[in-house]
N, C-alpha and C positions, 0 to 999 in steps of 0.2 A: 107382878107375876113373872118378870122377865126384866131381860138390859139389867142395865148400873143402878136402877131402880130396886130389883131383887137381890143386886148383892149388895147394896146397901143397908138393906133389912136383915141381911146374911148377918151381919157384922152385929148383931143382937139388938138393935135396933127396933125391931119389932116387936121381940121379946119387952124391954124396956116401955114399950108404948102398951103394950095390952096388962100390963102393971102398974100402968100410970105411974112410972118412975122418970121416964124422959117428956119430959115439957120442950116446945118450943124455943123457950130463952134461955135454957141449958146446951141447946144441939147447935156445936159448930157447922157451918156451912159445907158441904164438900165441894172443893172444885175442880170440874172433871179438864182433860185436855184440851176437851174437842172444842176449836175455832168453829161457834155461828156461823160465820161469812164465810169460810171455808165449807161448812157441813153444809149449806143452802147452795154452794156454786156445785158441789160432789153431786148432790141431791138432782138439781137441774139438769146436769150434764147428761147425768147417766137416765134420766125418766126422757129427755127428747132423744136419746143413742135408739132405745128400746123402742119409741115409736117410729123415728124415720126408718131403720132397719128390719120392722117388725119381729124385732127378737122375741123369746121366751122370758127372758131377764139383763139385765144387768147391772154392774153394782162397781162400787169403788171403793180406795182407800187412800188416805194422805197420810205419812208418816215421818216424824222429824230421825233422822238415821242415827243422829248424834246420839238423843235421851229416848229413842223407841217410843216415845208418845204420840198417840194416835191423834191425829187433828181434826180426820174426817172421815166416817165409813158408813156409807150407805146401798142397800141394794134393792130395785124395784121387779116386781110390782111389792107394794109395801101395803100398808096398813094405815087408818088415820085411830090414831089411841085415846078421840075424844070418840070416835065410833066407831071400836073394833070387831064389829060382827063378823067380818070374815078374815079377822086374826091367826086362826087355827086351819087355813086353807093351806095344803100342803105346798104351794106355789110361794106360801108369805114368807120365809124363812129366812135372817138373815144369813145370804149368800156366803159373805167375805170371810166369817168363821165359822159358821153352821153347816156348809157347806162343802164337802170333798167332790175335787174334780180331776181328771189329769190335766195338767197345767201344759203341754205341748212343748215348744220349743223356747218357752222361757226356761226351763230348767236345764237348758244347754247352757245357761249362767252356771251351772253348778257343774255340770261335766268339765268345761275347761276348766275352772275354777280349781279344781280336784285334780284335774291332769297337769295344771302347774304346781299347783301347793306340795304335787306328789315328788316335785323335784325329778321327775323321769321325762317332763315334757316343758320344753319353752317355748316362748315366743316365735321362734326361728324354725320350732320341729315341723316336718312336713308330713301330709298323709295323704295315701294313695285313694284315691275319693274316682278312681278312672270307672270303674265297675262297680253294680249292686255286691252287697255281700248275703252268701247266705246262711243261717245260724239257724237249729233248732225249726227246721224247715218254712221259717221265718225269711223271704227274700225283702232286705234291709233297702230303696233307693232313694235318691234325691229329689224332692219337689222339682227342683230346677236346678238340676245338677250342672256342673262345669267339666265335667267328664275329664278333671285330670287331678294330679296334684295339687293338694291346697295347703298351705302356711297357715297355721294357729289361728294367725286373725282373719284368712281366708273362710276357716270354719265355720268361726263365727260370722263374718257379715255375711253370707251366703247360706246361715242355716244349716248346713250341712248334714244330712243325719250318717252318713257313711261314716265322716270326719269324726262327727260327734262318738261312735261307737267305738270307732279304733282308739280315741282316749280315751274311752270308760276302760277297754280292754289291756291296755297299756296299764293301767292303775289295778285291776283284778276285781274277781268280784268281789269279796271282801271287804276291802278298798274301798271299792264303791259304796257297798254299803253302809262302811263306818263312816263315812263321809257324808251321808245324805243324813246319817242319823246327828254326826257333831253339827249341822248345818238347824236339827231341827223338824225336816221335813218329815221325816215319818213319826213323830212323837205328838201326843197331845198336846196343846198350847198351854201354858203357864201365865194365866190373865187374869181381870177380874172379871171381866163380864162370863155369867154363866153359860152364855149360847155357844159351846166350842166342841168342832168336832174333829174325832178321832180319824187322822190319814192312815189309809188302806194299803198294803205290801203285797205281795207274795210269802208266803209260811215260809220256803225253803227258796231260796233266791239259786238259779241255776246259768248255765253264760248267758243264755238267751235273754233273762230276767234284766240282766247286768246293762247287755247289747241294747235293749227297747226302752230302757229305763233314761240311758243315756240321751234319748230326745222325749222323754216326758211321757212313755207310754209303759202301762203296766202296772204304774203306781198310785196312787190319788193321796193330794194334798188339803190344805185350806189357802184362798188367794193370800186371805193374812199371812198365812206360816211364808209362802211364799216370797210376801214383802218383807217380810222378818229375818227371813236369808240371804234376799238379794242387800237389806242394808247392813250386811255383819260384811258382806265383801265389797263395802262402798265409804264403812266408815272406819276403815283403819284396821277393820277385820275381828270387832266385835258381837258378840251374840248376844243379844239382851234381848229377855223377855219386854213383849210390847205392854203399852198400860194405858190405861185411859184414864188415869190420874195426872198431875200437873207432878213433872220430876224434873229436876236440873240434869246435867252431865254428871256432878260427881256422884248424885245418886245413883244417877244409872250406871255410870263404871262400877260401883259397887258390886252390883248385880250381873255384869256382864264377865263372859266370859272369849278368852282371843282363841281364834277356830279357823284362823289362816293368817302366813304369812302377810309381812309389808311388803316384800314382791308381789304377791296372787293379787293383794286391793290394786296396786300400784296399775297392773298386767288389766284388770276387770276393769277399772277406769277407762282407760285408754282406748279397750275395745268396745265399750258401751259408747262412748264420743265416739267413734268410726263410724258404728254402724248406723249412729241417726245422721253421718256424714255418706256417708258409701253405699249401707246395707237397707233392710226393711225398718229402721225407724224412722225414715223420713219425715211419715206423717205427724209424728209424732213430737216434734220439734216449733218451738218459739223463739222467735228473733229476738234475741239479748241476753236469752237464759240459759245460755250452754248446757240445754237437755241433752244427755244418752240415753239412751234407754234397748227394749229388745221384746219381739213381737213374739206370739207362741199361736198358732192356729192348727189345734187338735181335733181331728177324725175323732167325731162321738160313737161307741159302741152302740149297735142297733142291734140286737136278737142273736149278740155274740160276735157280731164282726162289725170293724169297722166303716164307719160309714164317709164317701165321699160327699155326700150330701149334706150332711150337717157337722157343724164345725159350736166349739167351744173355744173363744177365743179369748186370749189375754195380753197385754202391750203392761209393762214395767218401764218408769220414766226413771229419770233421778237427773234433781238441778240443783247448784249449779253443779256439772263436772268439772272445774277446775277446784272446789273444794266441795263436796255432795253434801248436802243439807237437808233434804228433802224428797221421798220417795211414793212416786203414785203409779199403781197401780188398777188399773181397770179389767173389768169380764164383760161379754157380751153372749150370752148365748142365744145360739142356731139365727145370726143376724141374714138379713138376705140383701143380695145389691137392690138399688133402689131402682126401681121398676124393672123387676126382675126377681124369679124364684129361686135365683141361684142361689148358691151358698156364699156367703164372701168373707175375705181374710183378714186376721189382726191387722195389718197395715192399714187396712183402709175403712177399720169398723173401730178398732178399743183402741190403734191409737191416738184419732183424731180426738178421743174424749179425752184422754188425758191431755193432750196440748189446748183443749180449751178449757181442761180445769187449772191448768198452769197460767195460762196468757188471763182468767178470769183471777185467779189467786196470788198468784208470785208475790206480787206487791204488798199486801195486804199481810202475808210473812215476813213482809222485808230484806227479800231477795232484790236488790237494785238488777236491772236491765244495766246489761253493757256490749253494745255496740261494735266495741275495738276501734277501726279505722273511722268506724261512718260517726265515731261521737268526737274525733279531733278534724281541726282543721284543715281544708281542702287549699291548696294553691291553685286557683281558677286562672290567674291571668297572670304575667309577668309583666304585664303591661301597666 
Protein backbone atom coordinates (compact mmCIF):
# COMPACT_ATOMS: atom_id res chain seq x y z
CA UNK A 1 0.00 0.00 0.00
CA UNK A 2 3.00 2.39 0.10
CA UNK A 3 7.33 2.80 -0.23
CA UNK A 4 9.04 0.85 -3.16
CA UNK A 5 6.59 -1.84 -2.29
CA UNK A 6 3.67 0.00 -4.23
CA UNK A 7 5.57 1.19 -6.95
CA UNK A 8 6.68 -1.98 -7.55
CA UNK A 9 3.17 -3.24 -8.02
CA UNK A 10 2.85 0.27 -9.98
CA UNK A 11 4.98 -1.24 -12.63
CA UNK A 12 1.93 -3.88 -13.61
CA UNK A 13 3.16 -6.22 -11.30
CA UNK A 14 0.08 -6.77 -9.65
CA UNK A 15 -1.97 -6.55 -12.52
CA UNK A 16 0.23 -9.73 -13.79
CA UNK A 17 -0.30 -11.63 -10.37
CA UNK A 18 -4.12 -11.22 -10.11
CA UNK A 19 -4.11 -12.98 -13.76
CA UNK A 20 -1.90 -15.47 -12.60
CA UNK A 21 0.38 -14.53 -15.44
CA UNK A 22 3.58 -13.75 -13.18
CA UNK A 23 4.90 -16.80 -11.26
CA UNK A 24 7.57 -16.45 -8.94
CA UNK A 25 10.37 -18.08 -11.29
CA UNK A 26 9.62 -15.59 -13.99
CA UNK A 27 10.11 -12.26 -11.76
CA UNK A 28 13.51 -10.87 -11.73
CA UNK A 29 14.64 -9.72 -8.38
CA UNK A 30 14.74 -5.77 -7.95
CA UNK A 31 17.59 -4.31 -6.21
CA UNK A 32 17.01 -1.29 -4.42
CA UNK A 33 20.00 1.13 -3.25
CA UNK A 34 19.45 1.28 0.12
CA UNK A 35 22.72 -0.13 2.27
CA UNK A 36 21.23 -2.37 5.37
CA UNK A 37 24.04 -1.34 7.63
CA UNK A 38 23.60 2.15 6.63
CA UNK A 39 19.59 2.24 6.73
CA UNK A 40 19.97 0.45 10.54
CA UNK A 41 22.99 3.18 11.80
CA UNK A 42 20.33 6.22 9.98
CA UNK A 43 17.57 4.37 11.85
CA UNK A 44 19.35 4.36 15.37
CA UNK A 45 20.83 7.68 15.19
CA UNK A 46 17.89 9.59 14.40
CA UNK A 47 15.22 7.36 17.13
CA UNK A 48 18.10 8.07 20.28
CA UNK A 49 18.32 12.19 18.66
CA UNK A 50 14.43 12.12 19.20
CA UNK A 51 14.56 10.61 22.60
CA UNK A 52 17.38 12.40 24.34
CA UNK A 53 16.07 15.78 22.84
CA UNK A 54 12.47 14.97 23.30
CA UNK A 55 11.70 16.02 19.89
CA UNK A 56 8.36 15.72 17.94
CA UNK A 57 10.44 13.77 15.23
CA UNK A 58 13.34 13.24 13.30
CA UNK A 59 14.63 11.59 10.31
CA UNK A 60 17.58 11.29 7.88
CA UNK A 61 19.08 10.79 4.69
CA UNK A 62 22.38 9.38 3.13
CA UNK A 63 22.90 10.07 -0.53
CA UNK A 64 25.79 9.00 -2.82
CA UNK A 65 26.21 12.74 -4.72
CA UNK A 66 27.92 11.03 -7.68
CA UNK A 67 24.80 8.60 -8.99
CA UNK A 68 21.92 10.30 -6.54
CA UNK A 69 21.12 7.00 -5.03
CA UNK A 70 19.59 7.00 -1.95
CA UNK A 71 21.57 4.71 0.74
CA UNK A 72 19.49 5.49 3.67
CA UNK A 73 16.26 7.43 4.70
CA UNK A 74 14.59 7.11 7.70
CA UNK A 75 12.18 9.15 9.89
CA UNK A 76 10.81 8.50 13.54
CA UNK A 77 8.36 7.90 15.19
CA UNK A 78 7.65 5.23 12.48
CA UNK A 79 5.61 2.28 12.22
CA UNK A 80 6.48 -1.58 12.62
CA UNK A 81 4.86 -3.20 9.09
CA UNK A 82 4.56 -6.61 10.79
CA UNK A 83 2.02 -4.55 13.11
CA UNK A 84 0.85 -1.42 11.48
CA UNK A 85 -2.15 -0.46 13.51
CA UNK A 86 -1.05 2.89 13.91
CA UNK A 87 0.19 3.39 10.36
CA UNK A 88 -2.29 5.92 9.42
CA UNK A 89 -1.46 8.21 12.53
CA UNK A 90 -0.84 11.66 11.23
CA UNK A 91 2.65 11.78 13.10
CA UNK A 92 3.84 8.38 10.93
CA UNK A 93 4.57 10.06 7.76
CA UNK A 94 7.71 9.66 6.00
CA UNK A 95 9.38 13.00 6.93
CA UNK A 96 12.40 13.16 4.40
CA UNK A 97 9.93 13.28 1.28
CA UNK A 98 6.31 13.39 2.60
CA UNK A 99 7.13 16.16 4.33
CA UNK A 100 7.43 20.15 3.53
CA UNK A 101 9.20 22.27 5.88
CA UNK A 102 11.12 25.65 5.83
CA UNK A 103 14.62 24.36 5.79
CA UNK A 104 16.16 27.71 7.69
CA UNK A 105 19.65 28.53 7.12
CA UNK A 106 20.68 25.55 5.10
CA UNK A 107 19.40 27.15 2.11
CA UNK A 108 21.88 29.98 2.49
CA UNK A 109 23.68 27.05 0.40
CA UNK A 110 21.61 28.13 -2.38
CA UNK A 111 21.65 31.94 -1.77
CA UNK A 112 25.48 32.14 -2.24
CA UNK A 113 25.38 29.64 -4.56
CA UNK A 114 23.18 31.88 -6.77
CA UNK A 115 24.91 35.07 -5.92
CA UNK A 116 28.17 33.44 -7.42
CA UNK A 117 26.88 31.40 -10.16
CA UNK A 118 25.18 35.03 -11.01
CA UNK A 119 28.66 36.12 -11.75
CA UNK A 120 27.64 39.70 -10.11
CA UNK A 121 29.23 38.36 -6.74
CA UNK A 122 32.68 36.63 -5.61
CA UNK A 123 34.36 35.38 -3.30
CA UNK A 124 36.28 38.70 -2.30
CA UNK A 125 32.47 40.71 -2.54
CA UNK A 126 31.81 42.44 0.65
CA UNK A 127 28.43 43.18 2.45
CA UNK A 128 27.35 45.77 4.69
CA UNK A 129 25.84 43.32 7.49
CA UNK A 130 26.56 46.77 10.32
CA UNK A 131 22.55 47.36 10.69
CA UNK A 132 19.21 45.29 10.57
CA UNK A 133 17.53 45.90 7.13
CA UNK A 134 14.08 46.74 6.70
CA UNK A 135 11.93 45.33 3.71
CA UNK A 136 8.12 45.14 3.42
CA UNK A 137 7.82 46.17 7.14
CA UNK A 138 9.77 42.97 7.75
CA UNK A 139 12.92 44.20 10.18
CA UNK A 140 15.71 41.60 8.62
CA UNK A 141 18.56 40.93 11.84
CA UNK A 142 21.42 38.67 12.69
CA UNK A 143 21.11 35.83 15.36
CA UNK A 144 24.65 36.75 16.31
CA UNK A 145 25.55 39.40 14.23
CA UNK A 146 29.11 40.90 13.82
CA UNK A 147 27.76 44.37 13.38
CA UNK A 148 30.00 45.17 10.39
CA UNK A 149 31.26 44.18 7.08
CA UNK A 150 31.36 40.74 6.05
CA UNK A 151 33.25 38.88 2.95
CA UNK A 152 31.33 35.98 1.08
CA UNK A 153 32.72 33.42 3.19
CA UNK A 154 32.16 35.77 6.17
CA UNK A 155 28.25 35.20 5.28
CA UNK A 156 28.49 32.05 5.27
CA UNK A 157 30.30 30.77 8.46
CA UNK A 158 28.56 33.25 10.45
CA UNK A 159 24.97 32.63 9.00
CA UNK A 160 24.42 35.90 8.22
CA UNK A 161 20.85 36.72 7.28
CA UNK A 162 21.42 40.46 6.49
CA UNK A 163 24.51 39.03 4.25
CA UNK A 164 22.44 36.37 2.94
CA UNK A 165 19.52 39.02 1.75
CA UNK A 166 21.69 41.60 0.14
CA UNK A 167 22.87 38.41 -2.28
CA UNK A 168 19.46 37.40 -3.01
CA UNK A 169 18.97 41.16 -3.80
CA UNK A 170 22.10 41.56 -5.91
CA UNK A 171 20.67 38.56 -8.11
CA UNK A 172 16.74 40.08 -8.37
CA UNK A 173 13.87 38.46 -7.70
CA UNK A 174 13.51 36.72 -10.61
CA UNK A 175 16.78 35.57 -10.31
CA UNK A 176 16.01 34.15 -7.36
CA UNK A 177 13.37 32.51 -8.37
CA UNK A 178 14.67 30.82 -11.37
CA UNK A 179 17.41 29.62 -9.55
CA UNK A 180 15.63 27.90 -6.58
CA UNK A 181 13.29 26.49 -9.29
CA UNK A 182 16.76 25.19 -11.74
CA UNK A 183 18.12 23.81 -8.25
CA UNK A 184 14.79 21.80 -7.89
CA UNK A 185 13.50 23.27 -4.73
CA UNK A 186 10.09 24.42 -5.41
CA UNK A 187 9.25 21.49 -7.89
CA UNK A 188 7.73 18.14 -7.17
CA UNK A 189 10.43 15.43 -6.78
CA UNK A 190 10.94 12.98 -9.84
CA UNK A 191 11.36 9.39 -7.88
CA UNK A 192 10.23 6.29 -7.49
CA UNK A 193 8.82 6.07 -4.26
CA UNK A 194 5.14 7.22 -4.23
CA UNK A 195 5.31 9.28 -0.87
CA UNK A 196 6.50 12.80 -2.41
CA UNK A 197 5.52 15.99 -1.47
CA UNK A 198 4.61 19.08 -3.24
CA UNK A 199 7.15 22.48 -1.82
CA UNK A 200 5.06 25.38 -0.97
CA UNK A 201 5.94 29.26 -2.67
CA UNK A 202 4.34 32.32 -2.52
CA UNK A 203 1.67 32.83 -5.82
CA UNK A 204 3.33 36.04 -6.71
CA UNK A 205 7.04 36.35 -5.22
CA UNK A 206 7.39 40.18 -4.18
CA UNK A 207 11.18 41.84 -2.69
CA UNK A 208 10.27 40.95 0.61
CA UNK A 209 9.42 37.12 -0.64
CA UNK A 210 12.97 37.26 -2.41
CA UNK A 211 14.61 39.00 0.99
CA UNK A 212 13.09 36.01 3.57
CA UNK A 213 13.54 33.42 1.29
CA UNK A 214 17.15 34.26 1.05
CA UNK A 215 17.68 32.51 4.74
CA UNK A 216 14.94 29.85 4.37
CA UNK A 217 11.86 31.59 5.40
CA UNK A 218 8.64 31.80 3.37
CA UNK A 219 9.09 28.82 1.36
CA UNK A 220 8.74 25.02 2.21
CA UNK A 221 10.66 22.26 0.82
CA UNK A 222 11.23 18.43 1.19
CA UNK A 223 14.71 17.56 3.48
CA UNK A 224 15.26 15.24 0.27
CA UNK A 225 14.80 17.90 -2.40
CA UNK A 226 17.00 19.59 -0.15
CA UNK A 227 19.89 17.06 -0.25
CA UNK A 228 19.25 16.79 -3.89
CA UNK A 229 20.50 20.44 -4.25
CA UNK A 230 23.03 20.73 -1.86
CA UNK A 231 24.59 17.52 -4.01
CA UNK A 232 24.14 19.12 -7.59
CA UNK A 233 26.54 21.97 -6.03
CA UNK A 234 28.97 19.40 -4.36
CA UNK A 235 29.28 17.15 -7.43
CA UNK A 236 30.46 19.09 -10.14
CA UNK A 237 27.28 20.94 -10.36
CA UNK A 238 24.82 18.30 -11.40
CA UNK A 239 21.07 17.91 -10.83
CA UNK A 240 19.97 14.41 -11.03
CA UNK A 241 16.93 13.12 -9.95
CA UNK A 242 17.47 10.99 -6.63
CA UNK A 243 16.50 6.96 -6.97
CA UNK A 244 16.31 4.26 -4.89
CA UNK A 245 17.22 1.94 -7.36
CA UNK A 246 20.94 0.57 -7.75
CA UNK A 247 22.42 3.17 -10.82
CA UNK A 248 26.18 3.79 -11.88
CA UNK A 249 27.48 7.26 -12.79
CA UNK A 250 26.93 6.95 -16.39
CA UNK A 251 23.45 6.17 -15.82
CA UNK A 252 22.99 8.88 -13.84
CA UNK A 253 24.91 11.49 -15.95
CA UNK A 254 22.44 10.46 -18.45
CA UNK A 255 19.69 11.81 -16.55
CA UNK A 256 21.42 14.72 -14.97
CA UNK A 257 21.30 17.92 -15.85
CA UNK A 258 24.56 21.06 -15.13
CA UNK A 259 22.70 23.88 -13.12
CA UNK A 260 25.94 25.64 -11.88
CA UNK A 261 29.01 26.62 -12.82
CA UNK A 262 32.73 24.75 -11.94
CA UNK A 263 33.53 27.91 -10.07
CA UNK A 264 30.10 28.09 -7.75
CA UNK A 265 30.97 23.87 -6.78
CA UNK A 266 34.60 24.80 -6.67
CA UNK A 267 33.43 28.27 -4.26
CA UNK A 268 30.62 25.75 -2.19
CA UNK A 269 33.34 23.24 -1.44
CA UNK A 270 35.65 25.46 0.17
CA UNK A 271 33.00 27.28 2.15
CA UNK A 272 31.22 24.15 3.53
CA UNK A 273 35.12 22.93 4.70
CA UNK A 274 35.37 26.36 6.55
CA UNK A 275 32.50 26.34 8.19
CA UNK A 276 32.84 22.76 9.94
CA UNK A 277 36.41 24.48 10.42
CA UNK A 278 35.53 28.19 11.73
CA UNK A 279 31.60 28.33 11.64
CA UNK A 280 28.42 26.33 13.10
CA UNK A 281 29.50 22.96 11.78
CA UNK A 282 31.65 21.99 14.24
CA UNK A 283 29.59 19.49 15.59
CA UNK A 284 29.04 18.09 12.98
CA UNK A 285 32.53 16.83 11.99
CA UNK A 286 34.69 13.36 12.24
CA UNK A 287 38.32 12.92 12.51
CA UNK A 288 39.66 11.74 9.11
CA UNK A 289 36.70 12.34 6.99
CA UNK A 290 37.04 15.74 5.89
CA UNK A 291 33.15 16.67 6.61
CA UNK A 292 31.75 20.23 5.61
CA UNK A 293 28.72 20.62 5.93
CA UNK A 294 25.97 23.66 7.24
CA UNK A 295 23.56 24.04 10.10
CA UNK A 296 19.79 25.71 9.33
CA UNK A 297 17.67 26.34 12.79
CA UNK A 298 14.30 27.65 11.81
CA UNK A 299 11.71 29.67 13.91
CA UNK A 300 8.53 27.36 13.45
CA UNK A 301 5.34 29.45 12.60
CA UNK A 302 2.84 29.21 15.64
CA UNK A 303 -0.73 30.99 15.02
CA UNK A 304 0.98 33.02 12.09
CA UNK A 305 4.14 34.19 13.73
CA UNK A 306 7.04 33.08 14.19
CA UNK A 307 8.05 31.33 17.16
CA UNK A 308 11.29 31.78 19.30
CA UNK A 309 10.45 28.73 21.15
CA UNK A 310 10.45 26.15 18.78
CA UNK A 311 12.94 25.63 16.28
CA UNK A 312 12.86 23.01 13.01
CA UNK A 313 16.20 22.04 12.70
CA UNK A 314 18.31 20.71 9.92
CA UNK A 315 22.47 20.15 9.62
CA UNK A 316 23.66 18.96 5.87
CA UNK A 317 27.02 17.02 6.00
CA UNK A 318 29.01 16.04 2.80
CA UNK A 319 32.41 13.74 3.03
CA UNK A 320 35.04 13.58 1.96
CA UNK A 321 35.44 17.42 1.03
CA UNK A 322 38.43 17.11 -0.82
CA UNK A 323 36.47 15.12 -3.45
CA UNK A 324 32.52 14.84 -1.94
CA UNK A 325 30.98 11.42 -2.30
CA UNK A 326 28.58 11.41 0.13
CA UNK A 327 25.77 13.54 1.58
CA UNK A 328 23.70 13.40 4.88
CA UNK A 329 21.45 15.26 5.89
CA UNK A 330 19.46 15.18 9.17
CA UNK A 331 15.91 16.95 10.79
CA UNK A 332 15.03 17.28 14.36
CA UNK A 333 11.96 18.81 15.23
CA UNK A 334 11.05 21.12 18.31
CA UNK A 335 14.39 19.36 20.04
CA UNK A 336 14.78 20.75 23.62
CA UNK A 337 18.45 21.06 25.55
CA UNK A 338 18.92 18.36 27.74
CA UNK A 339 17.48 19.02 31.06
CA UNK A 340 16.00 22.00 29.97
CA UNK A 341 12.71 23.35 28.19
CA UNK A 342 14.61 25.41 26.08
CA UNK A 343 14.50 25.34 22.54
CA UNK A 344 17.98 24.24 21.17
CA UNK A 345 19.98 24.83 17.80
CA UNK A 346 21.14 22.59 14.67
CA UNK A 347 24.75 22.74 15.91
CA UNK A 348 24.12 21.19 18.85
CA UNK A 349 20.89 18.70 18.04
CA UNK A 350 20.89 17.47 13.94
CA UNK A 351 24.54 17.97 13.76
CA UNK A 352 25.71 15.73 16.24
CA UNK A 353 23.48 12.99 14.31
CA UNK A 354 24.88 13.27 11.29
CA UNK A 355 28.77 13.00 12.63
CA UNK A 356 27.57 9.77 14.36
CA UNK A 357 25.81 8.44 11.29
CA UNK A 358 29.28 9.22 9.57
CA UNK A 359 31.95 7.97 12.36
CA UNK A 360 29.20 4.82 12.54
CA UNK A 361 29.11 4.45 8.34
CA UNK A 362 32.12 5.99 6.56
CA UNK A 363 33.80 2.83 6.40
CA UNK A 364 31.29 0.52 5.72
CA UNK A 365 31.00 2.99 2.20
CA UNK A 366 34.49 2.80 1.81
CA UNK A 367 35.38 6.18 2.48
CA UNK A 368 39.03 5.42 4.09
CA UNK A 369 39.84 7.95 7.15
CA UNK A 370 42.86 10.10 6.62
CA UNK A 371 44.58 11.62 9.29
CA UNK A 372 47.13 13.92 7.24
CA UNK A 373 50.09 14.60 9.73
CA UNK A 374 48.90 12.24 12.66
CA UNK A 375 48.91 9.05 9.90
CA UNK A 376 52.96 9.76 8.85
CA UNK A 377 55.71 9.63 11.01
CA UNK A 378 56.66 11.74 14.07
CA UNK A 379 60.64 12.58 14.73
CA UNK A 380 60.45 12.13 18.53
CA UNK A 381 64.17 12.14 19.36
CA UNK A 382 67.24 13.13 17.50
CA UNK A 383 68.91 11.28 20.00
Amino acid sequence: IAGMEKYIDDQGLADLQATGLAVAKDLEPVRLSIDLRVQHVVRDEIERAMESYRALSAGAVVMDVRTGEVLAMASVPDFDPNNPYNAHDKDRLNRMSAGVYEMGSTIKSFTTAMALDSGKVTMESRFDATRPIVVGGRRIRDFHGKGRVLTVPEVFIYSSNIGSAKEADVVGIEGHREFLHRLGLLSRMDTELPEVARPTEPRVWKKVHSITAAFGHGFSTTPLKTAVGVSALMNGGYLMPPTFLVRNQEQAMASATKVVQDYTVQAMRYLYKLNSEKGSGRRGTVAGYRVGGKTGTAEKVVNGRYSSEKNFNAFIAVFPMDSPQYIVLTVIDEPKLENSSRSATAGVTAAPIASNIIRRSAAMLGVKPDFGHESSALLVSSQ
